[in-house]
Rosetta silent file (secondary structure, phi, psi, omega in degrees, C-alpha in Angstrom):
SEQUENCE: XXXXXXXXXXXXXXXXXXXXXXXXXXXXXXXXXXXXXXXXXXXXXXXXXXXXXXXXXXXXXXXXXXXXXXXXXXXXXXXXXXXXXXXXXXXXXXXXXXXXXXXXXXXXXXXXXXXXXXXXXXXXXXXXXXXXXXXXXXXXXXXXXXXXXXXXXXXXXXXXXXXXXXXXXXXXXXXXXXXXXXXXXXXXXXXXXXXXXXXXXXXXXXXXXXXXXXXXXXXXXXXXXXXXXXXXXXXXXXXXXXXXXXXXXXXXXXXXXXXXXXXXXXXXXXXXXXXXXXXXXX
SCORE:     score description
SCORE:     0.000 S_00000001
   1 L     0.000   -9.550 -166.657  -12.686    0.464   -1.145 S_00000001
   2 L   -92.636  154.332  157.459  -15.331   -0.259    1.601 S_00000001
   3 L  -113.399  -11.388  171.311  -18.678   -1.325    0.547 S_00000001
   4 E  -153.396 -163.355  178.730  -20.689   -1.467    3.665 S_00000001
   5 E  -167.446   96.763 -179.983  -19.712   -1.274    7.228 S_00000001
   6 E  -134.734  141.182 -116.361  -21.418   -2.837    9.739 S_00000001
   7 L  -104.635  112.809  174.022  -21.582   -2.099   14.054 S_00000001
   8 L   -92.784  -14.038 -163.860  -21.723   -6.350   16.053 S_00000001
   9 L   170.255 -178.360 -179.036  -21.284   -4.077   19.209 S_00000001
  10 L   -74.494  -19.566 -164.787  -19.562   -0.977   21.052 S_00000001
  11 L   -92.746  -13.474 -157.378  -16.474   -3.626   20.857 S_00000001
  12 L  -165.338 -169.849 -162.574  -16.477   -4.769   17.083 S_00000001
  13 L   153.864  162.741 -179.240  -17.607   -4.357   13.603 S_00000001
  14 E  -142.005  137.489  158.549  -17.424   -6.158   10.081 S_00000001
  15 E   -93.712  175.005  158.160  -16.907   -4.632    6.658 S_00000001
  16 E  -136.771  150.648  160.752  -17.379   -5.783    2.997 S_00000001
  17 E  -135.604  122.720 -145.763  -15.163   -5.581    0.469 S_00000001
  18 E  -130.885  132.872  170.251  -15.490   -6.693   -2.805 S_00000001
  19 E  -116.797  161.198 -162.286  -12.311   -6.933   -5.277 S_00000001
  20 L  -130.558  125.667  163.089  -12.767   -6.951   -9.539 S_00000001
  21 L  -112.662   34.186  166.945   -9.872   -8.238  -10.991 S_00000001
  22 L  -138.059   22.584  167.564  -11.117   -7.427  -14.285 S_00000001
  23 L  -117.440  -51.694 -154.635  -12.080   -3.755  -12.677 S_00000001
  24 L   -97.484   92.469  151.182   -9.760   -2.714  -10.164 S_00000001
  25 H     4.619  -61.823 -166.302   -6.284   -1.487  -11.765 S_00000001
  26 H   -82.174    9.028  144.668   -4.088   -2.383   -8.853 S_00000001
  27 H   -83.602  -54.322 -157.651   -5.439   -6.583   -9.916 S_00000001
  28 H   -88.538  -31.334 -176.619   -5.182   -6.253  -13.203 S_00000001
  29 L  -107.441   28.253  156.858   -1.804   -4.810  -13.304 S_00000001
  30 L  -115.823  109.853 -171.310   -0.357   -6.868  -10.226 S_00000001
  31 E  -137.251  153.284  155.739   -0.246  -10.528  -11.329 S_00000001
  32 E  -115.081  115.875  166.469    1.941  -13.694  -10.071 S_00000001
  33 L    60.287   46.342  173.565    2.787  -16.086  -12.125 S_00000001
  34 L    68.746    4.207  153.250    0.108  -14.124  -14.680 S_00000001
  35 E  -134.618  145.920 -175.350   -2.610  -14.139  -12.812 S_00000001
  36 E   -32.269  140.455 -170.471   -4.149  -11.124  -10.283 S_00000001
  37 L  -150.657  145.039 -173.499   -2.739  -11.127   -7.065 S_00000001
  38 L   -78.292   93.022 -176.663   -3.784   -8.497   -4.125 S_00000001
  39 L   -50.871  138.259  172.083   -0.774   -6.054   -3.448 S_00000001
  40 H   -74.057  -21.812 -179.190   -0.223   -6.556    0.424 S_00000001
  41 H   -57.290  -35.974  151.251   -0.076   -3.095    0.456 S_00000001
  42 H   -55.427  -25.562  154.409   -3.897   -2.848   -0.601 S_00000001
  43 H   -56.862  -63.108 -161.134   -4.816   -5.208    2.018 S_00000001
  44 H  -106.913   17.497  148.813   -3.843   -3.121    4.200 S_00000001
  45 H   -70.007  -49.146  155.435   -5.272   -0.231    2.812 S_00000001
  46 H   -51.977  -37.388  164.558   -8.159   -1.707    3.197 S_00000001
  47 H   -70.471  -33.793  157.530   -8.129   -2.717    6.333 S_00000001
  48 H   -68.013  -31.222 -162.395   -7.259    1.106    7.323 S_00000001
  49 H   -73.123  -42.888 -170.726  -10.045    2.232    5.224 S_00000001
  50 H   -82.536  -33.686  174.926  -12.300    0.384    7.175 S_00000001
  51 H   -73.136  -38.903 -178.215  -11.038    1.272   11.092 S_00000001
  52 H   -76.531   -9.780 -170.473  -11.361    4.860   10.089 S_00000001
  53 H   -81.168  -15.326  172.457  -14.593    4.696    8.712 S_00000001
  54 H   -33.459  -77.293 -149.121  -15.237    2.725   12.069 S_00000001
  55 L  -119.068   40.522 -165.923  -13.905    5.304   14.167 S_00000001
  56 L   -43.883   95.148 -167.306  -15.089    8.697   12.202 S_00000001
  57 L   133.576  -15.289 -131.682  -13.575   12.159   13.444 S_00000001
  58 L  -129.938  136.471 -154.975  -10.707   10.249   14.537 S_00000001
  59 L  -103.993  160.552  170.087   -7.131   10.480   12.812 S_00000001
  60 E   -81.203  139.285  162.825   -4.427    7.268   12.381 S_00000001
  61 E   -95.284  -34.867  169.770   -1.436    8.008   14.377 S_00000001
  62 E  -178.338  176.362 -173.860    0.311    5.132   13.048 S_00000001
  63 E  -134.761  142.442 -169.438   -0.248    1.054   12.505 S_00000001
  64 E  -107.533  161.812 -177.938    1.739   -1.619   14.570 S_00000001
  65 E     9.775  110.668 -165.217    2.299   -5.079   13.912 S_00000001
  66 E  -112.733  155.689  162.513    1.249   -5.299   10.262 S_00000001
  67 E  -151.440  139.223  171.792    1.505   -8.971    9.142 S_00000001
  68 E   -88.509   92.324 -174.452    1.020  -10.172    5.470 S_00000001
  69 L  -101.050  -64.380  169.907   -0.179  -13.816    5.701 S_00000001
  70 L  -129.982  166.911 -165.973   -1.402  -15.051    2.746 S_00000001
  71 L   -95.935  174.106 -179.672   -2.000  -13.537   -0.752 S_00000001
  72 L  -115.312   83.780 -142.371   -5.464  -13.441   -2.613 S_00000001
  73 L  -109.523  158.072 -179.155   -4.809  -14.537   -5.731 S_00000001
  74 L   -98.685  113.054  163.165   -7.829  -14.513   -8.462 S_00000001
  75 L   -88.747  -54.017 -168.397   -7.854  -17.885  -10.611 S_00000001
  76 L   -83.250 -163.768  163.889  -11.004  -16.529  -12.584 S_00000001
  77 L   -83.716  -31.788 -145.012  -12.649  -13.314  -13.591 S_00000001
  78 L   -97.605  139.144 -177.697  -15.043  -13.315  -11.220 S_00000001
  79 L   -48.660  161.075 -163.329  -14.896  -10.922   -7.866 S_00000001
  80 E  -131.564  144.364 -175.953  -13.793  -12.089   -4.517 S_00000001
  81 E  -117.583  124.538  168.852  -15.811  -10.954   -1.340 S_00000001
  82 E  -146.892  146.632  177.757  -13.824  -10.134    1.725 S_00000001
  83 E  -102.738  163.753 -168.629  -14.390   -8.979    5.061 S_00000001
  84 E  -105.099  106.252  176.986  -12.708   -6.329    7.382 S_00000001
  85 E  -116.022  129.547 -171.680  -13.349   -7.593   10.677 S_00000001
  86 E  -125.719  131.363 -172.910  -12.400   -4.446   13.712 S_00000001
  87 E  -124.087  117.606  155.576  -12.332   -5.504   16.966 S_00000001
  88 E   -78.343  138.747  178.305  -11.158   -2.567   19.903 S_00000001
  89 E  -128.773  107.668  167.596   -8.317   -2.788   21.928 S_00000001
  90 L    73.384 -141.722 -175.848   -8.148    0.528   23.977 S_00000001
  91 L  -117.359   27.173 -179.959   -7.727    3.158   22.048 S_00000001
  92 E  -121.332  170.274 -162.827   -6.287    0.869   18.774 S_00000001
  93 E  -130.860  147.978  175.919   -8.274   -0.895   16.591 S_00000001
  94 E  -123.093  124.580  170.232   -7.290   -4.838   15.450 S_00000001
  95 E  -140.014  137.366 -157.154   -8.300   -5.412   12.134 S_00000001
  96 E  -135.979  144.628  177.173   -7.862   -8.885    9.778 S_00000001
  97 E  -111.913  131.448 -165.868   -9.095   -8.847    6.507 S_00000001
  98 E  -146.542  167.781 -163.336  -10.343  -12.231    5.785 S_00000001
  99 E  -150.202  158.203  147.476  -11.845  -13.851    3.019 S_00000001
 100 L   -58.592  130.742  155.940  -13.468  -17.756    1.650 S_00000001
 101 L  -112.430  124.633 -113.674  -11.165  -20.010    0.457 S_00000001
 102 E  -139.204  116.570 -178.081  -12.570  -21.971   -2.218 S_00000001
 103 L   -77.321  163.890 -177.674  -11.159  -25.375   -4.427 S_00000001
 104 L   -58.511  -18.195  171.937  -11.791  -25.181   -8.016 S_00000001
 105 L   -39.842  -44.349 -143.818  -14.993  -27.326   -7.369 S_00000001
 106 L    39.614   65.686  149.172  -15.707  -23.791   -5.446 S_00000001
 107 L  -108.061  156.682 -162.231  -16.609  -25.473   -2.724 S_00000001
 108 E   -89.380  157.745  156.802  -14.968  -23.420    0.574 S_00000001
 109 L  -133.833   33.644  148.818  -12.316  -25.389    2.560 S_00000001
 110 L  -163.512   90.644 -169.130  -11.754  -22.437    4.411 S_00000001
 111 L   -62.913  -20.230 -164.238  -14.368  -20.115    5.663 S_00000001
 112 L  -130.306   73.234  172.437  -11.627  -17.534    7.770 S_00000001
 113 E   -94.493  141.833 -154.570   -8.741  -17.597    5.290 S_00000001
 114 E  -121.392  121.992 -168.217   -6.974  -14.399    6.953 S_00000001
 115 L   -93.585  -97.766  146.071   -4.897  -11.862    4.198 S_00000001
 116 E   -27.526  132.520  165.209   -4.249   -8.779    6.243 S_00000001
 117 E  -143.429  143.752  176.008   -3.714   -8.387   10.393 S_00000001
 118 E  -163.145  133.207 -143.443   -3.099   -4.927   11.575 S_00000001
 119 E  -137.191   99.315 -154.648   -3.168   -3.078   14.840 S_00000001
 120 E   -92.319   67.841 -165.298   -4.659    0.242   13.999 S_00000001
 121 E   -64.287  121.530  157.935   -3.410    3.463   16.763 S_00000001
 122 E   -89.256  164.296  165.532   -5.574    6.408   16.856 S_00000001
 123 L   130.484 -151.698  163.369   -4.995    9.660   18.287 S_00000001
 124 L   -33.736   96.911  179.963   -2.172   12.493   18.027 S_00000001
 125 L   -77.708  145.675  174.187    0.567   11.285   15.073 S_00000001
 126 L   -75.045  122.430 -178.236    4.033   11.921   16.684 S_00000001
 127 L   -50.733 -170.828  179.697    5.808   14.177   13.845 S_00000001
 128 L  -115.112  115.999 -124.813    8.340   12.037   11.727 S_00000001
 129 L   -62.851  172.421 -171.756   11.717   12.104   12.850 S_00000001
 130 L   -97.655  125.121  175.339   13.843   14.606   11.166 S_00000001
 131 L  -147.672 -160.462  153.574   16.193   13.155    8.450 S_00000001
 132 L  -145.919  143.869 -169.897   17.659   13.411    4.864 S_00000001
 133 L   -59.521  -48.099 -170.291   17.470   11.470    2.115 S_00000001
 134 L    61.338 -153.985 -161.759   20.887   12.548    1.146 S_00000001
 135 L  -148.349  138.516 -172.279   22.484   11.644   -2.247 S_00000001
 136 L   -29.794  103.907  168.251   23.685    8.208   -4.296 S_00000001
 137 L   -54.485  -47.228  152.552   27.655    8.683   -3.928 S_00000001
 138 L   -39.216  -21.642 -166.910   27.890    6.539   -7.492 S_00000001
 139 L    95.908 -168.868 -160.748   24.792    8.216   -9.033 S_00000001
 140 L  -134.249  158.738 -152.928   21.698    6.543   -9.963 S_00000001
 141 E  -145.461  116.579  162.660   20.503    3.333  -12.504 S_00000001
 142 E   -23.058  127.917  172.517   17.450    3.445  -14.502 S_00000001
 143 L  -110.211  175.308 -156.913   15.394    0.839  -12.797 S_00000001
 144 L  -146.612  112.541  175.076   13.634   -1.276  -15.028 S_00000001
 145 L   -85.492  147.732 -179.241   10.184   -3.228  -14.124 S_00000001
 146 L   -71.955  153.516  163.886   10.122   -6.896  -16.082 S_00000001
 147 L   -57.919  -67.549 -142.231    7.750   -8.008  -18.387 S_00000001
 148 L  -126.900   37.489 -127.516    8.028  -11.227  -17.918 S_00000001
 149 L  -147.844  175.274  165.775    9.096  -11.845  -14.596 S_00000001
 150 L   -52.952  -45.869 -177.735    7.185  -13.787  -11.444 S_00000001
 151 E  -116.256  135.574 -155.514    5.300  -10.876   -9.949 S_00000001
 152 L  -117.643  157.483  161.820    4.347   -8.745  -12.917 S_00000001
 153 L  -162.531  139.518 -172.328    3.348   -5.036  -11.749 S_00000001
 154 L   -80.628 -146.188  149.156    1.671   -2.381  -14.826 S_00000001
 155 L   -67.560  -40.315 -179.275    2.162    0.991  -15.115 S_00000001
 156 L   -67.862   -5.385  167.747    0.069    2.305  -12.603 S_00000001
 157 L  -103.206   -3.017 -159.887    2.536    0.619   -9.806 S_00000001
 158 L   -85.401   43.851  153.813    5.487    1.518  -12.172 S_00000001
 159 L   -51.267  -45.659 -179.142    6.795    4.154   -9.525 S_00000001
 160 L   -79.336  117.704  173.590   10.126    3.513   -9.177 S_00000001
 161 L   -57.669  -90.857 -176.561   12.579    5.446  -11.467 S_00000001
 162 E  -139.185  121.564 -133.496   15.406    5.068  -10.448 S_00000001
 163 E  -143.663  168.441 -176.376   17.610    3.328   -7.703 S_00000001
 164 E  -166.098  106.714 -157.676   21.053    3.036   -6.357 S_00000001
 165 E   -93.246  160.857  175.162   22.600    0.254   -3.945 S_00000001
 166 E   169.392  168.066  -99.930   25.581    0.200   -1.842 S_00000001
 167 L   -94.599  -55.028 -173.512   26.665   -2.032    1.422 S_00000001
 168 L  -104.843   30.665  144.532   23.971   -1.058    3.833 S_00000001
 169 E   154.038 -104.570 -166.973   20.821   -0.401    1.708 S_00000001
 170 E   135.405 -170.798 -175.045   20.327    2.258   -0.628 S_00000001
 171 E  -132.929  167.850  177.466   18.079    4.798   -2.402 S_00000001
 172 E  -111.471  150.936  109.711   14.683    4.870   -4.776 S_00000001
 173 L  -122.796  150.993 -146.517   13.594    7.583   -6.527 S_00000001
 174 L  -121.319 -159.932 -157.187   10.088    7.623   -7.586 S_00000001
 175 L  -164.409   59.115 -174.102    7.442    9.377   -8.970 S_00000001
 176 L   -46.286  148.871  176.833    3.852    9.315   -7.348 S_00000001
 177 L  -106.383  136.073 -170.033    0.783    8.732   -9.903 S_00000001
 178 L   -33.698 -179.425 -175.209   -2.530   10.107   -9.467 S_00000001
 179 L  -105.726  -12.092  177.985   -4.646    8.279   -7.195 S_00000001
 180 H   -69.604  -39.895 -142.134   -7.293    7.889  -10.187 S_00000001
 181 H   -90.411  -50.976 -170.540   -4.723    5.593  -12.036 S_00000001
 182 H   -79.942  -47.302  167.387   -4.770    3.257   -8.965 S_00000001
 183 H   -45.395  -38.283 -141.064   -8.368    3.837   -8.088 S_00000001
 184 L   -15.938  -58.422 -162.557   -9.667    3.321  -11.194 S_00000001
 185 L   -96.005  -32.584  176.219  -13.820    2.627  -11.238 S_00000001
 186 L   -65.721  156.134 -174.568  -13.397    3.549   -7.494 S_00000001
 187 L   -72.408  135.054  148.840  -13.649    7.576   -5.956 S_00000001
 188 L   -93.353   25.293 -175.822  -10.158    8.640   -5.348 S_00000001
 189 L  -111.501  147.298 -179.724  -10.985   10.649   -2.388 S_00000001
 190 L    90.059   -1.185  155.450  -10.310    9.065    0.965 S_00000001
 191 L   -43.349  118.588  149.621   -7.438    6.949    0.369 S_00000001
 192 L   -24.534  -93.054 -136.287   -5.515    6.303    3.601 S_00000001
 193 L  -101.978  140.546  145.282   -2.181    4.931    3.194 S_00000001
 194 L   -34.596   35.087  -82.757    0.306    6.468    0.006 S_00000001
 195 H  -115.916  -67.200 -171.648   -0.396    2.929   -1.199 S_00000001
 196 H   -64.621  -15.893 -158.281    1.420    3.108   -4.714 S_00000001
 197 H   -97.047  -67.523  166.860    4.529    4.993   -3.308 S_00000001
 198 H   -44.631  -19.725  169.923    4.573    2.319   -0.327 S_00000001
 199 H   -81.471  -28.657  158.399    4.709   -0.296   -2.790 S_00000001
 200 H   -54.884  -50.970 -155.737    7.776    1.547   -4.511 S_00000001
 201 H   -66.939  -55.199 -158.477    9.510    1.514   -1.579 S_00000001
 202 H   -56.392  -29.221  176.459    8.612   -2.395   -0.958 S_00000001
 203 H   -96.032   -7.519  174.546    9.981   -3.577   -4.459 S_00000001
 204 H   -78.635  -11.057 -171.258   13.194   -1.317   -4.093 S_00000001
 205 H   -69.510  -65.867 -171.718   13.717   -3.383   -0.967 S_00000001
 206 H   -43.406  -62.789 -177.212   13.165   -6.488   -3.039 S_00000001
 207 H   -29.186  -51.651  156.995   15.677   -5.300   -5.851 S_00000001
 208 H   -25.385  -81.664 -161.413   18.300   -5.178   -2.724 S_00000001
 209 H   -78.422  -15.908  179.247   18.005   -8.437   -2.022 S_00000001
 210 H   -83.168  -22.660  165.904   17.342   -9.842   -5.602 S_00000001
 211 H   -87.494  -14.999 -178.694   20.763   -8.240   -6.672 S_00000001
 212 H   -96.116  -12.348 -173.482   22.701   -8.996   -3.627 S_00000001
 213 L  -122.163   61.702  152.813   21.726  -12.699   -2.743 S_00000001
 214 L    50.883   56.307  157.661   21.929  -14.364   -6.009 S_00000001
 215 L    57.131   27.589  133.485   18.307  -13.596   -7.957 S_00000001
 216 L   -31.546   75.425  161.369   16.248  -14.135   -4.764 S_00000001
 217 L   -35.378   88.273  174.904   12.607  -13.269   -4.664 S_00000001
 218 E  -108.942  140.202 -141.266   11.218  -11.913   -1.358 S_00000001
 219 E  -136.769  148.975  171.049    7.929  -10.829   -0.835 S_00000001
 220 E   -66.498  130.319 -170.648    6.276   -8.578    1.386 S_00000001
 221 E  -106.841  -65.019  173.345    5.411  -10.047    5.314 S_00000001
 222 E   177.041 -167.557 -140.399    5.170   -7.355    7.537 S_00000001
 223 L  -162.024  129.705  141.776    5.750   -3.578    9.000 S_00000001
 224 L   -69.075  -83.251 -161.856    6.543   -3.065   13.001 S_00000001
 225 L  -114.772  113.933 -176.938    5.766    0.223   12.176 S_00000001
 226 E  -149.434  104.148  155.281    4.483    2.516    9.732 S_00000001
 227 E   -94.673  164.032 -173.696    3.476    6.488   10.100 S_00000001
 228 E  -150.924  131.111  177.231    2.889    8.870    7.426 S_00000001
 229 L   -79.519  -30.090 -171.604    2.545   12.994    7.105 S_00000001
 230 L   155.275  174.657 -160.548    0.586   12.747    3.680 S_00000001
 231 L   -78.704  133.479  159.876   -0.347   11.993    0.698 S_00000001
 232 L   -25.160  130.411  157.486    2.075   12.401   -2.420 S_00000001
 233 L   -55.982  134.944  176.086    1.313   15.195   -4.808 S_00000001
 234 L   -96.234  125.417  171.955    0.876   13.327   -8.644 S_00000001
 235 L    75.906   53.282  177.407    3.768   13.282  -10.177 S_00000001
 236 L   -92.167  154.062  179.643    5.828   14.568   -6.962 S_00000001
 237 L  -109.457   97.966 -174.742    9.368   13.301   -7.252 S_00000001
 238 L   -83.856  170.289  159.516   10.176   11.440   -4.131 S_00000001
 239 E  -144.476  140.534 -162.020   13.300    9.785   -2.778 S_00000001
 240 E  -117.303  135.234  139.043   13.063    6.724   -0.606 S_00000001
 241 E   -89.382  145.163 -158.553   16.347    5.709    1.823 S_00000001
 242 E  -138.176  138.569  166.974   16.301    2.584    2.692 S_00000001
 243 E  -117.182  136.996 -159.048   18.341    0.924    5.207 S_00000001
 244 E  -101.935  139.327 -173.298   19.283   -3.138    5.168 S_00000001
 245 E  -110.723  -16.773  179.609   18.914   -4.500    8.526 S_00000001
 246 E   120.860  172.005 -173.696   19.827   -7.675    8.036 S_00000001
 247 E  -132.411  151.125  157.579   18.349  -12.031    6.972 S_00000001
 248 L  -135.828   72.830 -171.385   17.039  -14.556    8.948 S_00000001
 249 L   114.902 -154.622  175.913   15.745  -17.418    8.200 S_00000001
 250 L   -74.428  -22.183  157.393   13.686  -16.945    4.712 S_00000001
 251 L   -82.577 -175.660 -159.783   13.723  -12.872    5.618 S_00000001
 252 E  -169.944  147.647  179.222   14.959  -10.167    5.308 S_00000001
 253 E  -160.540  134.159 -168.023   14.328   -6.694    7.051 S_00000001
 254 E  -126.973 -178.651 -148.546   14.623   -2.880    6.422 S_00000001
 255 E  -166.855  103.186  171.415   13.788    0.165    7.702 S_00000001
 256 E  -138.275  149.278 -171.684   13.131    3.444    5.266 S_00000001
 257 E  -107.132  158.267  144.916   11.917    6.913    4.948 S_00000001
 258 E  -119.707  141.831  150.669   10.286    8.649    1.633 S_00000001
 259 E  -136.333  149.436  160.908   10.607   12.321    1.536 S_00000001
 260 L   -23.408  161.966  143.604    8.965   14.571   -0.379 S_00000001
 261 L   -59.403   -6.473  166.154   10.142   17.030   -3.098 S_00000001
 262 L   -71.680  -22.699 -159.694   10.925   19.322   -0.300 S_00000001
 263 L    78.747    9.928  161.350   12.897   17.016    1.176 S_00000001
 264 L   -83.070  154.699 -143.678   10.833   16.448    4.259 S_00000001
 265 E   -95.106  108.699 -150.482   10.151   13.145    5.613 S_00000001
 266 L  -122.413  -70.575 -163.817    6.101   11.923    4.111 S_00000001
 267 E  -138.636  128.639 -123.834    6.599    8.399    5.176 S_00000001
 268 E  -141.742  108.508  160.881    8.531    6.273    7.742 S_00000001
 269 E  -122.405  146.183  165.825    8.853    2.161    8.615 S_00000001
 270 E  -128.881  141.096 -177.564   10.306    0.391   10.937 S_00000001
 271 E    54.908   68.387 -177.433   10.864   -3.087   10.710 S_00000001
 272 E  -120.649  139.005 -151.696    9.731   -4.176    7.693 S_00000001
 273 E  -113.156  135.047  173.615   10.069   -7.970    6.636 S_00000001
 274 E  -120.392  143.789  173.242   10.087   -9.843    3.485 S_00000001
 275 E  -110.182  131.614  168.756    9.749  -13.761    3.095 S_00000001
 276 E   -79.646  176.653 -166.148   11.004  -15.547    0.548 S_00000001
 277 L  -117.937  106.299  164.884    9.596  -17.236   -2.483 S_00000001
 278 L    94.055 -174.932  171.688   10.381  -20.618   -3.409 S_00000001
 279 L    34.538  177.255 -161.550   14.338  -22.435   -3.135 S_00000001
 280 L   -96.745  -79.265 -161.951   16.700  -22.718    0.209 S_00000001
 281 L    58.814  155.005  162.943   19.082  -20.290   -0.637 S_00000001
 282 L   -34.106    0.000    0.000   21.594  -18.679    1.977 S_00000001
């Protein structure tokens, strides 16, 4: 996803990134209210993509304080230019993906509008705690993505299978897709984060709260924590557990594993927050 990378000091760096919403797959088939909108999970793919290329030899152990601040939404056809900006802290990297923000005049009224924030650990990953998915006591319900709905997502996010609720959270199971599918014009080698599978997780969360709290809409915020062992195999059959943690305010916040088809543990969050969209609600 990066397009250049370039060194301000031993302390910093800036990237470019340029998104196509009439090119890049994960745009054209993620829209709000019908038009492309930036999965936060690709934000902060991006923003990984760019501290490792930073910080070359050197592996993610895991990323801290993730925060989703505002979305990038496309009014037009025409590509959006955004920067990566990595600043060191130690032996972590801080990195905000920022962008112009522009009135339809396209004149900017904000030169720093900030998408992405992320706090980027290198070194040794800690394995991933030992767990099990285990299995739906009711069984499992076709999930279904809408058509027609606020946040629109195509087939190539169209992971999630199948899902199954109950008091304290529930489970997904999914389906990873090639990485080409996501990728599209772009190389699929060099992908960070499981990006499409994390976004599975992130709408089964939503489903949670859109069936239990009266046809709510919550949105992705932010991640305390999130390691990962690797990348899905396409068209490995995952299972995500998800645990409900509880609302506050306009959030909401969980805490889930994916494993594998082995049934080992691929990817791991803690404390991850959704805000809601639009109305008061409870």
């Amino acid at each position: 996803m990066i397009d250049s990378l370039a060194e301000g000091s031993d302390q910093s760096a800036v990237s470019q990134v340029t998104f196509a919403p009439t090119l890049d797959p994960f745009l054209i088939e993620h829209r709000l209210k019908q038009s492309p909108f930036l999965p936060g999970v690709l934000g902060l793919e991006a923003v990984l993509e760019a501290a490792s290329l930073w910080r070359t030899g050197e592996s993610i152990a895991e990323v801290r304080d993730v925060e989703i601040i505002n979305g990038l939404m496309f009014r037009t056809d025409d590509p959006i230019a955004t920067q990566v900006r990595l600043a060191r802290r130690g032996d972590s990297v801080e990195a905000q993906l920022v962008s112009e923000l522009r009135n339809r005049a396209g004149q900017v009224i904000d030169p720093n509008r900030l998408h992405v924030r992320a706090l980027v650990h290198f070194g040794s990953a800690v394995p991933l705690e030992s767990s099990t998915a285990g299995t739906p006591p009711l069984g499992w319900h076709s999930f279904v993505y809408p058509d027609d709905g606020l946040l629109y997502h195509g087939p190539p996010l169209r992971c999630l299978k199948q899902f199954a609720f109950q008091y304290d959270g529930g489970w997904g199971q999914m389906v990873a897709p090639p990485l080409a599918e996501l990728a599209g014009p772009r190389s699929d080698i060099g992908w960070v984060l499981p990006a499409a599978m994390l976004d599975a997780c992130v709408v089964c969360c939503g489903s949670f709260v859109f069936l239990q709290f009266g046809g709510q809409l919550e949105v992705p915020y932010g991640f305390e924590q999130i390691r990962w062992s690797r990348q899905p195999q396409p068209g490995e059959m995952c299972v995500a557990r998800f645990y409900f943690r509880g609302r506050e305010g306009r959030h909401s916040r969980f805490d889930f594993t994916l494993h594998g088809a082995g049934g080992e543990a691929i990817l791991q969050v803690v404390g991850y927050r959704t805000i809601r969209v639009g109305g008061e609600g409870p």
